[in-house]
C-alpha positions in Angstrom: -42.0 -5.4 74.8 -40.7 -3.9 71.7 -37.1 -6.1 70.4 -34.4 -3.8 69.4 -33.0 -4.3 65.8 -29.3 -5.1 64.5 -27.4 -1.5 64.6 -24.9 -2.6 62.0 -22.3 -0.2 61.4 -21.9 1.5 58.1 -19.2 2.3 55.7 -19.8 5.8 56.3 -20.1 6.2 59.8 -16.6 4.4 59.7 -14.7 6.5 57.1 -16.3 9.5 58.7 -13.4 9.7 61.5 -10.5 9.8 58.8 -11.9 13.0 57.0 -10.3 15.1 59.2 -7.1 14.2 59.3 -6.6 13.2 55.7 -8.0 17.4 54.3 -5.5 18.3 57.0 -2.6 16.2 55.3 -3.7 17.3 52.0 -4.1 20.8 52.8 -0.8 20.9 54.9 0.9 18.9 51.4 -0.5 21.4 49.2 0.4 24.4 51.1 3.9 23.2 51.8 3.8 22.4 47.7 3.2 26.2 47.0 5.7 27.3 49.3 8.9 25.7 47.8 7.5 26.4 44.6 7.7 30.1 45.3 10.7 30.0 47.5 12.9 27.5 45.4 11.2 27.6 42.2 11.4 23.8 42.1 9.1 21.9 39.8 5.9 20.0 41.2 7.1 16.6 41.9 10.3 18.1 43.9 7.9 19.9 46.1 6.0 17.5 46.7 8.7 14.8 47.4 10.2 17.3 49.8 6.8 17.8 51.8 7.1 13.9 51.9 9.9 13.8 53.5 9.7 16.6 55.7 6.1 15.2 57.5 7.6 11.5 57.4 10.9 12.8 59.2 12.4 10.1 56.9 15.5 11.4 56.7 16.6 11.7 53.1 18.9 14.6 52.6 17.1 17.9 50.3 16.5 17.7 47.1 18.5 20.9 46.7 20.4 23.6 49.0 17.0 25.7 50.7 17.4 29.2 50.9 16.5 31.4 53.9 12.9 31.0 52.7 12.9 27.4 51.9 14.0 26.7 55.6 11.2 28.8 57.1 8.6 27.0 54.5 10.7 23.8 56.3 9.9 24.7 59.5 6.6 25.6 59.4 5.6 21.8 57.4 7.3 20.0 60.3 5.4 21.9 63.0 2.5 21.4 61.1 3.3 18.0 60.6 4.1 17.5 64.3 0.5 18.8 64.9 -0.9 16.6 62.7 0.5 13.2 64.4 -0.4 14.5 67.9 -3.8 14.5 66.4 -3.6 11.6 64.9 -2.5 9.9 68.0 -5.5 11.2 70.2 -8.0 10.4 67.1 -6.9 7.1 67.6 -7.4 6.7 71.1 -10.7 8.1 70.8 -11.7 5.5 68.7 -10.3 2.7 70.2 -12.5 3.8 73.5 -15.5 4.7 71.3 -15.6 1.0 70.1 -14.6 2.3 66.2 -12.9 -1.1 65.3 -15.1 -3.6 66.9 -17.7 -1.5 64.9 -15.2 -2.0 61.8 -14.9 -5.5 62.8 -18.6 -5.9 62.6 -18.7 -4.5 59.1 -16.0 -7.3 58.2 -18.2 -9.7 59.8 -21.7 -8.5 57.9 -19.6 -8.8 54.5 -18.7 -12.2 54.9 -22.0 -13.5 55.9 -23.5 -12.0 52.7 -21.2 -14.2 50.6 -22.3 -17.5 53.0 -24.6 -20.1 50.4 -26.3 -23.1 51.5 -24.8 -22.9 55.0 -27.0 -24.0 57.9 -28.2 -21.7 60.6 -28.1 -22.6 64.0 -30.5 -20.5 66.4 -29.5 -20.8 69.8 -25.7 -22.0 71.4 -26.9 -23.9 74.3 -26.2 -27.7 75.1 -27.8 -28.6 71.9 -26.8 -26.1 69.7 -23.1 -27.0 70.9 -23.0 -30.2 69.7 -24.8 -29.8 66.5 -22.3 -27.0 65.9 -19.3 -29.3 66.7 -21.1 -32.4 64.3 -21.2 -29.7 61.7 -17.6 -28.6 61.7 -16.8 -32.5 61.9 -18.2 -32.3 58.5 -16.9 -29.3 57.3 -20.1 -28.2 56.3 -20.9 -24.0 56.7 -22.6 -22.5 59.5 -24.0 -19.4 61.4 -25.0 -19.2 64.8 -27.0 -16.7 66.2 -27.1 -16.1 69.9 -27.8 -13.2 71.7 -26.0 -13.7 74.9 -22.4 -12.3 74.6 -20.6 -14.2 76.9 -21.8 -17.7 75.2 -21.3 -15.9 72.0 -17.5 -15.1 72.8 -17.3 -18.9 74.4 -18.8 -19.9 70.6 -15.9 -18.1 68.8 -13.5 -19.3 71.1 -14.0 -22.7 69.4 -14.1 -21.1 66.2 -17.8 -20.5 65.5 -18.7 -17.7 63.2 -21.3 -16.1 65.7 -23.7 -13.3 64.9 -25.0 -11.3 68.2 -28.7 -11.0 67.3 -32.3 -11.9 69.0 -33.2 -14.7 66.2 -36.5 -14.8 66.8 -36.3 -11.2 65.1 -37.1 -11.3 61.2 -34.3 -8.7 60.6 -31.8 -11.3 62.5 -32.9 -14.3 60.2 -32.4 -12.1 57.3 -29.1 -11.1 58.8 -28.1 -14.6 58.6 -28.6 -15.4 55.2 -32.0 -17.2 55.4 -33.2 -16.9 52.0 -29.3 -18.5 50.8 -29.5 -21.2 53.7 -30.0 -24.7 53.7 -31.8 -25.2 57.0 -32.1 -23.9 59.7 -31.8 -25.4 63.0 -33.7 -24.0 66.0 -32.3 -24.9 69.2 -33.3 -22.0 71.8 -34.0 -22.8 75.2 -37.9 -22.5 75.6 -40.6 -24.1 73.2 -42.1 -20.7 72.7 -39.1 -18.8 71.4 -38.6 -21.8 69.2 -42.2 -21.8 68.0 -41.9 -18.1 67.5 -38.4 -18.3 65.3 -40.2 -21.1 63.0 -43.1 -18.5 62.7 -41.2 -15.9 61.2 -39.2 -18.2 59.1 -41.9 -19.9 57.5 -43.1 -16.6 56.8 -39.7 -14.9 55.6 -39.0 -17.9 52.9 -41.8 -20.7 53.2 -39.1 -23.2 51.4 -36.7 -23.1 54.0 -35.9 -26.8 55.7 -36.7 -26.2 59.4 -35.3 -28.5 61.9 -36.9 -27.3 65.5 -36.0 -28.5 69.4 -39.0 -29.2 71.4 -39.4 -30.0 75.4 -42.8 -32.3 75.2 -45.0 -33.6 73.2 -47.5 -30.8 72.6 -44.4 -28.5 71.5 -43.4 -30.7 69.2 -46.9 -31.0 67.7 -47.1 -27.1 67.6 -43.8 -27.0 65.8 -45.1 -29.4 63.6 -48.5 -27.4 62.6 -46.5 -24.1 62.5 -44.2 -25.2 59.7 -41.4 -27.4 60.8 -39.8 -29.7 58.7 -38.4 -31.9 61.5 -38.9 -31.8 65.5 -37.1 -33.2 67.7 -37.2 -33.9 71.6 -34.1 -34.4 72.9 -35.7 -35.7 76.4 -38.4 -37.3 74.6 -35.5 -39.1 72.3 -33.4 -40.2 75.1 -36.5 -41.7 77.3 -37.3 -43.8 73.9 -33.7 -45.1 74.1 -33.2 -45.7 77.2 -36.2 -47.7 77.9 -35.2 -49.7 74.4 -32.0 -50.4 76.2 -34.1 -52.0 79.6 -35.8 -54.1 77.3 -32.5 -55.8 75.7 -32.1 -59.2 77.1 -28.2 -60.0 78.1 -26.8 -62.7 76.1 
């Protein structure tokens, strides 16, 4: 089964949906320039200030008396400039259906991970990666999760994870994430192969980076071990250890 990759929006593909309507301003500006130039013979800055205030509908009274002319140039600018907003408007709505500013949200989001350093990434937002999440921010210390599901991923940011939508065991994803700036990275997936898989490409994307993998059983642990974890741990493994320590305590 071939994985998708991260379809992160670009700076482009956002700006593109403004070009429109910012040549028709500029045209509409410049064209209503001219016109009171010819018609009222007023210098530049006049012309433009009263194309200003004739799209904006601000209100301010005219710069000076308008001829016939003047009031026809008038005219036309505010029907163009009514033209223009209806546009606008439906430009707007377009986007907002089309997903534009969860896309530009995205691009926000892409930024800021590119300035994280010597965070810890945490692969995976189930039961464990919830609580090492929650120990982290205890400590105020920086981290990423990554988690492909989007309902956990919006119950992640409801606590006030930074959450990046991706398949981690991708190399792309880790990448994403900032793994050659990390700390560690903590890999906490549901199933011992994913995990095994994640560690893989990790050890092969930056060989330094301190791996800290979850394992089911004992043979997971040992293939987490021989494919380049730093530390594996068992959480049921773990808490059988404890717990038969605890039936061995005599009561005082």
């Amino acid at each position: 089964m071939k994985k998708t990759s991260i379809n992160w929006p670009t700076i482009k593909s956002l700006v593109n949906p403004w070009l429109g309507p910012i040549i028709s301003l500029t045209i509409l500006s410049i064209f209503g320039a001219i016109g009171y130039r010819i018609t009222e013979g007023w210098d530049w800055g006049d012309c433009l200030w009263m194309v200003l205030i004739t799209i904006t509908t601000i209100g301010f009274g005219e710069v000076e008396p308008l001829s016939e002319a003047g009031r026809i140039v008038t005219f036309l600018i505010i029907g163009g400039g009514l033209i223009l907003i209806q546009l606008s408007l439906q430009r707007l709505i377009g986007l907002n259906e089309s997903g534009y500013f969860r896309r530009m949200k995205e691009l926000r989001f892409r930024r800021l991970i590119r300035k994280m350093k010597d965070h810890t990434i945490i692969c995976g937002y189930g039961r464990i990666g919830k609580e090492i999440a929650s120990q982290l921010q205890s400590q105020n210390t920086s981290f990423l999760i990554i988690e492909k599901n989007p309902l956990v991923k919006k119950n992640a940011e409801e606590s006030g994870f930074q959450v990046l939508l991706a398949d981690a065991t991708l190399d792309e994803t880790l990448v994403s994430a900032g793994i050659h700036e990390c700390r560690s990275l903590v890999v906490a997936l549901p199933n011992d192969a994913s995990n095994l898989y994640v560690v893989l490409s990790a050890k092969g994307i930056r060989p330094s980076c301190r791996l800290i993998a979850r394992a089911q059983s004992e043979e997971a642990s040992k293939k987490l071990k021989l494919a380049g974890a730093s530390i594996v741990v068992s959480p049921y493994v773990a808490a059988g250890k404890t717990m038969a320590e605890a039936c061995t305590i005599k009561q005082s």
